[in-house]
Phi, psi and omega in degrees: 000148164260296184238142167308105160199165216259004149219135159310311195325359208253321203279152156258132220247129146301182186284131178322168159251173202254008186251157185270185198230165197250125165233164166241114192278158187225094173238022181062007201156294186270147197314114171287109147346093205255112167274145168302315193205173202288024171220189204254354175290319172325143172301171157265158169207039179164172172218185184226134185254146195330143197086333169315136181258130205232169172253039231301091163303334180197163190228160179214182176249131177208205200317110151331132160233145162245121211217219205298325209239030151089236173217145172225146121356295220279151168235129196289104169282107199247020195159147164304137186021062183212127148236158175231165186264150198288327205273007141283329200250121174300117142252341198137312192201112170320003167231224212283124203227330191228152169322147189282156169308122169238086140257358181102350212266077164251137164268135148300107173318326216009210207266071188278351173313131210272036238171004188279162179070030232226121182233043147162170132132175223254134177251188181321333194279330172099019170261160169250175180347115168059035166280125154343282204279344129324304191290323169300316179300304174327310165324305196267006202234270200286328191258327175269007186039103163219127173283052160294181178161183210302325192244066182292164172020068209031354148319099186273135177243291140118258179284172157316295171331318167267056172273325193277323142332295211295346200265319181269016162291323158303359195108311177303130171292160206196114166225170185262019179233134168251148187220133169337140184049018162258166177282093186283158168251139137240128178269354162271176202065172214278343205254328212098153149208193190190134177225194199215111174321092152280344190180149178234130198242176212281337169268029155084335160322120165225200177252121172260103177294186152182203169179154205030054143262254182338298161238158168296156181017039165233162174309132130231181188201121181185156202261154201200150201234189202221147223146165202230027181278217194234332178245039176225185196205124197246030183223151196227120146269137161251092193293338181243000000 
């Protein structure tokens, strides 16, 4: 993390790096608590003392925190099975700094979107209200700290359907593989849809966070397989 601020979503952010990365902890004083895994649910197994300098091999999504660099998801791998929260830790930048973790080592999140029970009017993003493409927007705004939104890198990205198109007119890579924290795409049917990669599990399947699939304009989570069906998804942004 860099500057203190009360949504990741505000910063603009570079491309992950392909390197591991150097942080500092800044807790104003007090120990930082070194977690088994990417949240505050994790046992503890250590603690770190303010100042300390860390070595961050990978970053993943776990639990919200709020510290010192305002509030984030990301969580820092500094060691086997040792995380520290990004919202403590000096790095540099409010997203992403080191590789995301494929060790599997992710938390749920759940349906933190601010906007549930919510069938119209427009959000912040220029997407509307309790939509795939809200909920995706959200994704990409808070858990991956990117300032998208509809015309992200000049670009109108709009239905779903055209998301994948709109990303590599941007630039953005667009593949037949998910990866933690990417925007899965289908491309059938008349709208499209788009979810948010939460896990990739090992028989090539993975987990999808979304809203207005499963039910209209409600939260889902469900595992989903690639393919060009109504519950599958055959395209991948890597937005980080």
């Amino acid at each position: 993390a860099a500057t203190s601020i009360a949504v990741l979503a505000a910063v603009s952010l570079s491309a992950t790096a392909a390197l591991a990365a150097s942080g500092t902890v800044n807790t104003s004083g007090l120990p930082l608590t070194v977690r088994s895994g990417p949240g505050t649910g994790y046992s503890a197994v250590g603690s770190l003392a303010d100042g300390t300098g860390v070595t961050i091999s990978c970053q993943t999504i776990g639990s919200t925190v709020t510290g010192t660099y305002g509030t984030s998801a990301i969580w820092n791998k500094i060691g086997t099975g040792r995380y520290i929260a990004d919202a403590y830790t000096y790095t540099g930048s409010d997203g992403f700094v080191a590789p995301l973790c494929t060790d599997g080592s992710t938390t749920h999140i759940g349906n933190d979107y601010p906007y549930s029970g919510a069938t119209g009017g427009v959000d912040p993003w220029n997407f509307y209200k309790g939509q795939c493409t809200s909920f995706a927007a959200w994704r990409v705004t808070r858990t991956l700290g990117l300032p998208f939104h509809n015309y992200y890198k000049g670009v109108h990205w709009g239905n779903a359907i055209n998301w994948d198109n709109a990303a590599r007119s941007a630039g953005i890579s667009v593949t037949s593989t998910p990866r933690v924290g990417d925007i899965a795409v289908r491309n059938s049917g008349t709208w499209g849809h788009v979810a948010y990669v939460e896990k990739v599990n090992a028989d090539g399947s993975f987990v999808v966070e979304d809203y207005n699939h499963v039910r209209a304009y409600t939260y889902g989570y469900w595992t989903a397989t690639r393919g060009t069906g109504s519950n599958q998804f055959d395209q991948f942004i890597h937005f980080k």
